[in-house]
N, C-alpha and C positions, 0 to 999 in steps of 0.2 A: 199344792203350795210349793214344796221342795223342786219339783219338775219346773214353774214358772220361776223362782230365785235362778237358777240351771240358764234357764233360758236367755234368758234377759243378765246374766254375767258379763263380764268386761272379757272377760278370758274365756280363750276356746277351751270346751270341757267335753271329753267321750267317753261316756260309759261303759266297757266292754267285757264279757264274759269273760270267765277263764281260758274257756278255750278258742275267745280269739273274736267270739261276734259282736258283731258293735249296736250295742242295745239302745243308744240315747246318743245323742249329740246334739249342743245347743246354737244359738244363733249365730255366734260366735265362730265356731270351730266349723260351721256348715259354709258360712261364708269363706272361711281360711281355705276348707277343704273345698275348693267345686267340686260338684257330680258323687257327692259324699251321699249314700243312701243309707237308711239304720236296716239291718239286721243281715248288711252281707259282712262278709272276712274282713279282718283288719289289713288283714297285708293286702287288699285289693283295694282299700281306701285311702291309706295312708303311705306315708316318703317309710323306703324299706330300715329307715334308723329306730322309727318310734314304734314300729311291728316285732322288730327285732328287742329292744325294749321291753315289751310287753311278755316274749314268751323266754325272759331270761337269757337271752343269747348276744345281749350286747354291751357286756359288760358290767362298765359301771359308767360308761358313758349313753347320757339322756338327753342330748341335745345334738340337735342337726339343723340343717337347712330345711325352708318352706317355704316354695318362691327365692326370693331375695331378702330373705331375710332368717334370722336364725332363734329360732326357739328352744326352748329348757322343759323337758317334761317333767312333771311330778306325780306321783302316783298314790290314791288313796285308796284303802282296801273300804268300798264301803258294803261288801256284802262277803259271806264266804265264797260265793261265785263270780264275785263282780268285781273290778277295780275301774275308778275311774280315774283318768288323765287330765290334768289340768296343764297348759300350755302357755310358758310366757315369754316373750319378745325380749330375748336378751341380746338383739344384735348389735348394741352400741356396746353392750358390754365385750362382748365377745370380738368384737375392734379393737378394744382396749386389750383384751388379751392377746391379739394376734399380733396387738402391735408391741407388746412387752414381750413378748418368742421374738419377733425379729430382732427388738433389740441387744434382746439374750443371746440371739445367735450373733449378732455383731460381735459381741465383748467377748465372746467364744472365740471368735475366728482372731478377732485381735491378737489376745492373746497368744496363741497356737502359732500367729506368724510375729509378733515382738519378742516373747521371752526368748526362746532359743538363739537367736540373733545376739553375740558378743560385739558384733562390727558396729561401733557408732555409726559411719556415715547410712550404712544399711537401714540401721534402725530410723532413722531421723527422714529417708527414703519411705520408708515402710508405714511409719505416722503417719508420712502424708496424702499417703495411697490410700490406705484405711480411710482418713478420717474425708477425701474426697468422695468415694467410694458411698459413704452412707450420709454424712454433717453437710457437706459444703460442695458449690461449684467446683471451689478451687480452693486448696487445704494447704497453708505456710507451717513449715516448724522452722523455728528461729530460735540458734543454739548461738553463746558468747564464745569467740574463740584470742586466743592470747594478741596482743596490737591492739585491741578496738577494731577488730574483726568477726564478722558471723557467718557461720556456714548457715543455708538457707537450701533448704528442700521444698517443691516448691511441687503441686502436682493438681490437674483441673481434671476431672470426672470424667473416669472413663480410659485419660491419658496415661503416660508414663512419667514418673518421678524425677526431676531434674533437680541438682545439688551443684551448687555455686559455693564461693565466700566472699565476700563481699564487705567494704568500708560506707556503712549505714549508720543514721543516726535514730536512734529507737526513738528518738523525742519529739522525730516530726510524726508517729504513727499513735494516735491518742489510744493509751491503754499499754501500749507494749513495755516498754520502759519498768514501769509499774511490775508487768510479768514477771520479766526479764530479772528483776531481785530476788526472785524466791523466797526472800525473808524481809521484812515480815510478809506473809502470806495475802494476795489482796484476790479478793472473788472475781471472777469472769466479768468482764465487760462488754454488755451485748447493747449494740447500736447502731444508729444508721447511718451511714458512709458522713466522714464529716473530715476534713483536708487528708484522703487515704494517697500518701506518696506513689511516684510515680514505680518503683523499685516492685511496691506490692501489687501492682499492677497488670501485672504483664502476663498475659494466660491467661489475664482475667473471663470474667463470664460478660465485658461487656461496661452494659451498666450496673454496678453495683447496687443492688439494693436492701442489704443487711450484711452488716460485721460481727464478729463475735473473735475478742483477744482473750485468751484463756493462760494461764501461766501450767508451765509443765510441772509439778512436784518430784522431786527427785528426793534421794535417801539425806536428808541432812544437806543437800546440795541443790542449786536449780538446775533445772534439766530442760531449760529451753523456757519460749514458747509457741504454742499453736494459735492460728490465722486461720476464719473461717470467711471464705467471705461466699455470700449468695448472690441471685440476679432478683431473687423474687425482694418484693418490701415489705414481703409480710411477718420476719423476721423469725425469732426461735421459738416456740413452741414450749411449755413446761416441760412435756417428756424429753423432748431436745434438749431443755436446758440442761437438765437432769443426766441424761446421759453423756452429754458433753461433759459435763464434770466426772464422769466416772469412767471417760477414754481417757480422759486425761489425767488420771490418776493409772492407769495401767502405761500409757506410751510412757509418762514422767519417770514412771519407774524402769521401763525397760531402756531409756535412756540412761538412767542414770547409772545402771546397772555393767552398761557398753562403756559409759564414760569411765567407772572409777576401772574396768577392768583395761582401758587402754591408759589411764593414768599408771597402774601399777606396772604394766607391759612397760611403758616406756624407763621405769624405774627400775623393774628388773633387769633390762635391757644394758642400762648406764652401769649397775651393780654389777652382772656378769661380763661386764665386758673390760673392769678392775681383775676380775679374779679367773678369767680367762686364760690358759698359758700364751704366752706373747707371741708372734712370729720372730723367726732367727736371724738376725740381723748378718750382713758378708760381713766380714771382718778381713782387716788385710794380714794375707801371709798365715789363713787358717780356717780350711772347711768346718765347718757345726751344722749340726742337725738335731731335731729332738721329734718324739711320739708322746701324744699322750692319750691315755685311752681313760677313761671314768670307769667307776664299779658297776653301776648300773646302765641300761640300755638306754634306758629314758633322761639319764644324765649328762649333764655337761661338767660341773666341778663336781671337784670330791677331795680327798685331801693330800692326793700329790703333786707337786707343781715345780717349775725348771721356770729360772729368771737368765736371762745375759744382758750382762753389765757392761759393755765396753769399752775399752782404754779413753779414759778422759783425756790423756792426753802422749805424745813423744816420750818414749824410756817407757810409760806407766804398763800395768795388767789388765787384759779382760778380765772380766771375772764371770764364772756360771756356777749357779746353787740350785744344787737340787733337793727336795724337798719330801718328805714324808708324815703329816702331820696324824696324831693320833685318830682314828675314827673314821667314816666316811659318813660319804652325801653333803648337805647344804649345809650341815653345823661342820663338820670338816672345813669347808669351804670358806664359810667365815672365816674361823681360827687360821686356816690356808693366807686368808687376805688381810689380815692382822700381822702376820711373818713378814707374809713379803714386804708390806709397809716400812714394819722395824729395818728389814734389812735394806731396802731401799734410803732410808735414813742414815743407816750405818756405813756407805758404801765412802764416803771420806777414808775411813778406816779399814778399808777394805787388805792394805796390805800388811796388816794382824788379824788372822784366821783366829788366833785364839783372843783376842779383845773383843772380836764382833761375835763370838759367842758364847761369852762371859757375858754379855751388855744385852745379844737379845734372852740369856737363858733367866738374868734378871728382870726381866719383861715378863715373860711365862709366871714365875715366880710369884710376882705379884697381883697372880689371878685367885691365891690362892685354892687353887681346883687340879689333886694331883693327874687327874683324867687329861689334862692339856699338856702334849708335850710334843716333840717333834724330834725327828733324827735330821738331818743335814750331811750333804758332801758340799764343800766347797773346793771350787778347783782355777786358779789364778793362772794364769798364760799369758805369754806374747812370744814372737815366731823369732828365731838370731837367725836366721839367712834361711835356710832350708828346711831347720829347724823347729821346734816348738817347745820351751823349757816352761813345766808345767810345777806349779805345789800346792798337792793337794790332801785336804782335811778331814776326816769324819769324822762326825757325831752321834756314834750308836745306828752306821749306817753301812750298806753294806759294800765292799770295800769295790772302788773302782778296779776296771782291767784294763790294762796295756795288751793291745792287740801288736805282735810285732809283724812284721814283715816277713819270716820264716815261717809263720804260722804259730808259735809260742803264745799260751794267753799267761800273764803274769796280774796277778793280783795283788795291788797296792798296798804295802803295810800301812795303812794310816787307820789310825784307830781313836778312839774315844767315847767319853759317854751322853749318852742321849743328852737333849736338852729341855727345860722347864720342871726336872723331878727332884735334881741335888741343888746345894747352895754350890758347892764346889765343884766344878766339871775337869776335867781333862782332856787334854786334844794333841794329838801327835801329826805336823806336816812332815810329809815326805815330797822329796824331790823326784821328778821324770823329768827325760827329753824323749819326746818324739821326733823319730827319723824318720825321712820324706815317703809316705805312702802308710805310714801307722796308725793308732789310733789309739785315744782314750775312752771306754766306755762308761757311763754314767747310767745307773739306773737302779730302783724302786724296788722294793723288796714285793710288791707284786710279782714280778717276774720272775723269779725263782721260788716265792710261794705259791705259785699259781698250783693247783689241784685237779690232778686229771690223771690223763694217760688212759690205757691200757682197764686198769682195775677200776678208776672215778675214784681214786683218793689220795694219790701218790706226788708230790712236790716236783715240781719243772728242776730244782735244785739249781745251787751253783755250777755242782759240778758236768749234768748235763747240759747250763749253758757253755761251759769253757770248752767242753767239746764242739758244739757247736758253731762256736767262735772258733774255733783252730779251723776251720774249713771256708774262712770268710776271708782270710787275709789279703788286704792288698783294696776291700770294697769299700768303692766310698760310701762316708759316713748316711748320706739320706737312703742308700740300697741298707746298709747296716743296721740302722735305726727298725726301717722298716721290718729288715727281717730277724730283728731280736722280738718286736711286739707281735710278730704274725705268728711266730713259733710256739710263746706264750699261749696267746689265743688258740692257737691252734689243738694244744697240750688241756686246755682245759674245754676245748669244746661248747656245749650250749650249759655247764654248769657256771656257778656262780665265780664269780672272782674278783682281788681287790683291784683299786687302781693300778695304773700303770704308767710308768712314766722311763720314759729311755733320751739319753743324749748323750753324741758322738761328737768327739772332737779330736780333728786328724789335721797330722801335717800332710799338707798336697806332696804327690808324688809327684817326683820331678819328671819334667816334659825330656822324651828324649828329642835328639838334636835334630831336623828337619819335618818333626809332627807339629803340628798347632798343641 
């Protein structure tokens, strides 16, 4: 009775020993299997996956191919020597899974080529390769740009990504518009071609025979949208739909992700280029020059900085400040661009050394934060014939040098105290005149703090720069500049060290009489 249920089953069933022989097999499985005989070898009857199966060697994987089509074996102990195999037709399912692995590997590969990608225009490129590649004929990403302008990526199956921008109206493209808000959120619009402008056209597949406008989702922002369009009319599919939605939640974010990081690029851009040290403007009747170097290798500001101010007008002074603010890296940097402001502000007054910084030390002050303060050289100029009659100030700074012409290095008595730490400061100007081919030097307590040498811990010092300076006289100022910061650097080698900041200001040596 058991042997006729067997027989007459819907499902191929075969009984097989332990060790392998095939004892029973019913109408089912005899048909599945041609030229299946009972009582030879399994693995002489049967696809080598369900043999392998049987004597524990294939895992944990029970299903294979038979013919064209794919089955799932199960297996029941119904004797201590016997196991039999029941076999069922899971090939639709097994469709279904092969077609969720591809999809899986889509969203994989996605991934692995959007995220890493900073470059907006890349990415928006990138989207449309991808989503041509698997979704569509032909795959648009349609990003908003500043005018009533959209850059449009634009790429047909198979082809190579083409990026325009372009004045379009999203209102004649039904659905995009809609996308294109980001907020409120509106679902995907799948339909069939219905007045598709002539713009989204181009590359087409032809005739259109299905649409699909999707909006991109970006972090709090929209990040475009994606344009599917097909040739077939049979349109998208559930698992389509479904995966559509879920490319477009990875492009939207690696969009949006390209976009905020070139929004802030172009912000930090605008910001360092406030707090940047300026280039050195000719001035008549007086070479200038300056260096500046940052603390760090990877850095551009930090907290020493040199401005020139020059002569507003006949009779008046250039003016150059130099600058040492408490700290390094990008908070220096700020506080750096909060000075220069003030002093920028103050430059009316510029000829009272000690009211512009009485006025900025009252600024500092009212950060209440003793930690901000800054030292200051101020040094005023304009050239009387040959000349350059110079008065200059510090503020807790270290004291400029007169480079002469004999080779003499004199260092400035001007003195004073720091600025942003007392209510009451003090500041002493002294007068110079440079004689034709002299110099003033300006510079940043980096440079004789610098720590090197010989041992790795020894100060560049003042007075090893003055020596050094006694052997330069007569250079002009950009050979000077350079070779006060190269000596520095040099002194301190690949160890650590602060800012740097140098500025030369020389009267030109007079031309003799038949040279240029």
């Amino acid at each position: 009775m058991v042997g006729m249920v067997w027989e007459d089953a819907p499902y191929p069933m075969l009984a097989v020993s332990t060790t392998g022989t095939v004892e029973q097999a019913n109408k089912a499985a005899r048909r599945l299997l041609a030229g299946l005989v009972v009582g030879e070898r399994l693995e002489h009857a049967v696809p080598e996956w369900l043999s392998h199966a049987h004597f524990g060697c294939g895992g944990s994987e029970r299903y294979g191919a038979i013919g064209d089509r794919v089955y799932q074996a199960h297996p029941v102990q119904a004797a201590a020597d016997r196991i039999v195999w029941w076999l069922v037709d899971v090939t639709e399912r097994q469709h279904e899974v092969d077609s969720l692995r591809e999809w899986a590997t889509f969203l994989a590969e996605a991934s692995s080529e959007l995220l890493p990608s900073l470059n907006l225009d890349r990415c928006l490129e990138v989207t449309a390769c991808l989503a041509a590649r698997r979704l569509a004929d032909v795959a648009l990403v349609v990003l908003p740009r500043p005018g009533r302008r959209y850059a449009i990526a634009r790429c047909a199956r198979g082809g190579q990504a083409v990026r325009e921008d372009a004045a379009i109206d999203p209102g004649t493209f039904p659905g995009l518009a809609e996308a294109l808000q980001g907020f409120p959120p509106v679902p995907p619009r799948w339909s069939t071609p219905e007045e598709i402008p002539g713009w989204a056209l181009r590359d087409g597949p032809g005739e259109v025979g299905s649409v699909a406008v999707t909006a991109l989702p970006g972090h709090g922002l929209p990040a475009g949208a994606l344009v599917l369009l097909r040739g077939s009319p049979d349109g998208f599919s559930g698992d389509e739909r479904m995966f559509v939605r879920l490319f477009a939640l990875w492009a939207g974010s690696a969009i949006a992700v390209a976009r905020l990081y070139v929004e802030q690029s172009i912000i930090t851009e605008t910001l360092m280029a406030e707090l940047l040290p300026p280039p050195t403007p000719i001035l008549d009747g007086v070479e200038l020059a300056a260096r500046y170097r940052p603390a760090g290798p990877s850095e551009h500001v930090g907290g020493d900085f040199y401005d020139v101010y020059p002569a507003a007008g006949s009779g008046r002074e250039s003016l150059v400040v130099l600058g040492d603010v408490a700290g390094k890296g990008l908070e220096a940097a700020v506080l750096t661009g909060r000075i220069r402001n003030t002093l920028r502000a103050l430059l009316p007054l510029a000829d009272d050394h000690q009211r512009v910084l009485e006025l900025l030390n009252g600024v500092l002050l009212s950060d209440s934060d003793p930690t901000r303060y800054v030292t200051l050289v101020l040094a005023s100029f304009q050239h009387r014939g040959p000349r350059v009659a110079m008065r200059l100030t510090s503020a807790g700074h270290p004291a400029p040098l007169i480079m002469r012409t004999d080779g003499r290095v004199e260092a400035v008595p001007a003195v004073g105290t720091l600025i942003g730490v007392l209510d009451e400061i003090t500041s002493v100007t002294d007068s110079v005149v440079l004689e034709p081919g002299e110099t003033c030097l300006l510079y940043s307590d980096g440079i004789i703090e610098a720590r090197g040498g010989p041992l790795g811990h020894e100060f560049f010092g003042e007075e090893r720069l003055c020596e050094q300076l006694g052997q330069c006289a007569g250079m002009p100022p950009e050979a000077l500049a350079e070779r006060v910061q190269m000596l520095a650097s040099q002194w301190v080698g690949d160890g650590e060290h602060d800012d740097m900041a140098v500025v030369a200001i020389s009267a030109p040596r007079e031309q003799e009489e038949g040279r240029p």
